[in-house]
C-alpha positions in Angstrom: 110.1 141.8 57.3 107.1 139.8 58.6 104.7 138.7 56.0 101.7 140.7 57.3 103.8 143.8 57.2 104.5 143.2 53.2 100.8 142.7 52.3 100.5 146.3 54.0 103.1 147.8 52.0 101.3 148.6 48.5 98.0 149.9 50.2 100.5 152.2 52.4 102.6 153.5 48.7 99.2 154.1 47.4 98.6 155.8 50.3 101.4 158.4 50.6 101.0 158.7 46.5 97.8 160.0 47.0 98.3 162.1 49.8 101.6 163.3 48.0 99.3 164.3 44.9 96.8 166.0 46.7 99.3 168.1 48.2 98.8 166.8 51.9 102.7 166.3 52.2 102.2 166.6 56.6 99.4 163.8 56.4 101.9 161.6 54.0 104.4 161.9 56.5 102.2 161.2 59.6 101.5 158.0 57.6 105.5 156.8 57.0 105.6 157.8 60.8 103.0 155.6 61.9 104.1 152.9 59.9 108.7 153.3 61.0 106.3 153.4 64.3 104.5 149.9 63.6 106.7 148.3 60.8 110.1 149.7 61.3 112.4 151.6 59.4 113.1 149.2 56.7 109.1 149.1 55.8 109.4 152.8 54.9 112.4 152.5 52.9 110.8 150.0 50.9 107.4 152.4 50.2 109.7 155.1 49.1 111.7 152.8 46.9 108.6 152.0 45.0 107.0 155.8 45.0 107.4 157.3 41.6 110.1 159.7 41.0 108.1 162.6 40.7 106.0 161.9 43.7 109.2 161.7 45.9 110.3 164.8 44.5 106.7 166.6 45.3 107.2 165.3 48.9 111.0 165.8 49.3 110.5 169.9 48.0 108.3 170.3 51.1 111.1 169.9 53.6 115.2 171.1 53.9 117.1 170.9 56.5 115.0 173.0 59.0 111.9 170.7 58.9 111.8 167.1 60.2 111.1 164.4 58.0 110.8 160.7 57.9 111.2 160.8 54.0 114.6 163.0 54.3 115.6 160.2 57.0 114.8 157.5 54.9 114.4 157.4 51.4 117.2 155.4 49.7 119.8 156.7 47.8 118.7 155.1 44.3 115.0 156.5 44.6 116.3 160.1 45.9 118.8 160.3 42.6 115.7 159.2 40.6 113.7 162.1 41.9 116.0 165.0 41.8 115.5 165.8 38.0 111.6 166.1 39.0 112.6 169.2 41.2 112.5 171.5 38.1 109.0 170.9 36.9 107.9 172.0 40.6 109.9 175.4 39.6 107.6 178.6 38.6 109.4 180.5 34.9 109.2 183.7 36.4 110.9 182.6 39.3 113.8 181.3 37.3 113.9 184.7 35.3 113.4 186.8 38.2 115.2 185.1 40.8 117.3 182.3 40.2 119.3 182.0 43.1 116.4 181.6 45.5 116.1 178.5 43.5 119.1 177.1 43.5 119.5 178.3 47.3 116.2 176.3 48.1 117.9 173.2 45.8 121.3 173.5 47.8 118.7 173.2 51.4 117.6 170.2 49.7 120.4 168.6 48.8 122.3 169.5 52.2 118.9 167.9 54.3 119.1 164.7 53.1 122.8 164.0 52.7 123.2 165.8 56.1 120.5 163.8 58.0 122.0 161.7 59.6 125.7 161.2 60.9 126.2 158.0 58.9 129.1 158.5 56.6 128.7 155.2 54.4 125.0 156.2 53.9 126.0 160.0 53.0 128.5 158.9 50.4 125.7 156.3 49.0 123.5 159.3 48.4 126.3 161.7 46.8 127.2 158.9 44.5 123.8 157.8 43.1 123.0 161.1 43.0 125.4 162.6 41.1 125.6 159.5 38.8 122.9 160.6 36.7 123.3 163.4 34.1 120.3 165.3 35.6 122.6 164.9 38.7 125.5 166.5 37.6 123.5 169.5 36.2 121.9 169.7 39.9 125.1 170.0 41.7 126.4 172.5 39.1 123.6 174.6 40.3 124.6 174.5 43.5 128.2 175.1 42.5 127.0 178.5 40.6 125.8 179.9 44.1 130.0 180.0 44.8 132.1 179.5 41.7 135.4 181.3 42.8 134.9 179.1 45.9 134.6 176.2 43.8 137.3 176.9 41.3 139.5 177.5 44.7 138.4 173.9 46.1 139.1 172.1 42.9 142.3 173.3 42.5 142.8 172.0 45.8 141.6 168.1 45.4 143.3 168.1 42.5 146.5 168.6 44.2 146.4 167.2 47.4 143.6 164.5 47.0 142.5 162.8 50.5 144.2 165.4 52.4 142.1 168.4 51.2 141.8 170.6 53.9 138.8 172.8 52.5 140.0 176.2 53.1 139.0 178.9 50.8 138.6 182.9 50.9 135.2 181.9 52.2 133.5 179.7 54.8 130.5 179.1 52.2 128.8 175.7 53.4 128.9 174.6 49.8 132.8 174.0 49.9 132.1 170.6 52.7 129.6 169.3 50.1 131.5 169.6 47.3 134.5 167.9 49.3 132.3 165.2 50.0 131.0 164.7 46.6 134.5 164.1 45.1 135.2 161.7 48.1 132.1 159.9 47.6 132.3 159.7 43.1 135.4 161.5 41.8 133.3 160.5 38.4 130.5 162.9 40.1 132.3 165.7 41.0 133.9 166.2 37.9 131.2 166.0 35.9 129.4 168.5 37.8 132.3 170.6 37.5 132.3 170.5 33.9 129.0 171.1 33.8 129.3 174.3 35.5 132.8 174.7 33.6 131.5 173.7 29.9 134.8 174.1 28.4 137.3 172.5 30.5 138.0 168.6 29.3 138.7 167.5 33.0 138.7 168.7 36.4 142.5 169.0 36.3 142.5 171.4 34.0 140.7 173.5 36.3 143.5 173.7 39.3 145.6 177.0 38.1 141.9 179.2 37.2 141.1 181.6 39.1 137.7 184.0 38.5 138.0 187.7 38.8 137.5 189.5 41.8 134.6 191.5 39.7 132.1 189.3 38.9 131.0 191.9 35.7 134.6 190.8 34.5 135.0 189.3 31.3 136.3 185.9 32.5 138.5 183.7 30.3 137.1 180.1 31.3 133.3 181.6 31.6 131.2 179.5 33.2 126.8 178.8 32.7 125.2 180.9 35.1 122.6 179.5 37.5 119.5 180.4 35.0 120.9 178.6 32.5 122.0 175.3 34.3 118.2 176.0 36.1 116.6 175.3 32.4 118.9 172.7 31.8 118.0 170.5 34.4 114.5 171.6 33.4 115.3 169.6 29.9 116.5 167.4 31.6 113.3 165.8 33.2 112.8 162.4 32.0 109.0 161.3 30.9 107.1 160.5 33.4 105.7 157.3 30.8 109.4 155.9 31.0 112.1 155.0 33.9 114.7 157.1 34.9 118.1 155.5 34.1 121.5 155.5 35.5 123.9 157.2 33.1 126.4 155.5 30.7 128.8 158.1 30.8 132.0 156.4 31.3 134.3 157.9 33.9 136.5 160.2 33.2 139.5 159.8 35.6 141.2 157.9 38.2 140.6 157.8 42.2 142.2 161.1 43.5 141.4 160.0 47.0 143.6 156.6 46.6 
């Protein structure tokens, strides 16, 4: 990176911030444009490694997978995990009372945009892992999980038995199943802890591989599981101050590589 393009850098973050907080998210994109345009990719990378949390968050909310965006392209893995707890202060209470699956659908579009961007598989498992390392993380993939937890139970079961050679197949062709495989490829430590979060009283994922839910989903179920309101206000608890600096977790992992 040239010199003059450094000593553009902060004026350009202080740029997209402010466009970011004044809810111009198209303008703030226009700008990272220009400057992958001028600077080259790298450049951006660097702004939105040095963006705070919340204002990647405001920015990232405005796009899924259907929209086009430099920041979804871009935006490196550490400073994406940073921003995800954010998502839930940008959520409305009634919304999460009235309709919590909208939510969570909207949360699974982001989620699926950025890993999904782009075809590179060493970036993609960079993102799952960081992502999924916090414990704000794990609580966001759990709500993604809730949108499908027979599906999820199904897939577990699965990994747990036949590790790299997971095929995938379950009674449905929900698009949450290939995520969830590549979570536990990319952080086995990830995927379980987000299966125990949506699974609260399971001790490890293996315990999970002989469960099946009922077909009804009014049945009683005898390994009940937090629905996707509740894991929605737990992330919401979950938002760090914006005075201090998201940290990585110190959660020690809780099992061995079932890909090896």
């Amino acid at each position: 990176m040239s010199d003059e393009t450094k000593s553009n850098l902060p004026a350009l973050t202080r740029q997209v911030n402010e466009l970011v907080l004044a809810g111009s998210l198209q303008h703030a994109e226009e700008a990272l444009s220009k400057a992958a345009d001028e600077h080259g990719d790298y450049a951006v990378a660097e702004v939105l490694s040095t963006l705070p949390p919340q204002v990647t968050a405001l920015h990232l909310a405005g796009f899924d997978g259907a929209k086009t965006s430099v920041a979804t392209l871009l935006v490196p893995p550490k400073a994406w995990a940073e921003s995800l707890a954010y998502l839930a202060a940008t959520w409305p209470d009634d919304m999460i009372e009235d309709d919590p699956e909208r939510i969570a659908e909207n949360l699974f579009n982001h989620i699926h945009g950025v890993v999904y961007a782009t075809d590179d598989e060493e970036r993609r498992h960079e993102l799952l892992s960081e992502a999924s390392s916090s414990d704000w993380g794990a609580t966001a993939f759990a709500i993604v999980w809730s949108l499908a937890p027979k599906e999820i139970l199904e897939v577990a079961g699965e990994i747990a038995s036949r590790g790299r050679y997971v095929t995938g197949q379950t009674t449905s062709d929900s698009d949450i199943v290939p995520l969830a495989i590549d979570l536990a490829k990319a952080s086995e430590d990830g995927w379980e802890r987000s299966l125990l979060e949506l699974f609260p009283e399971f001790r490890n994922a293996a315990d999970l591989a002989d469960v099946e839910l009922p077909e009804d989903e009014d049945d009683e179920s005898e390994f009940p599981h937090r629905t996707t309101r509740e894991l929605l206000y737990r992330l919401r608890k979950q938002v760090p101050s914006v005075r201090g600096t998201p940290k990585r977790s110190t959660r020690r992992s809780m099992g061995t590589d079932i890909f090896s």
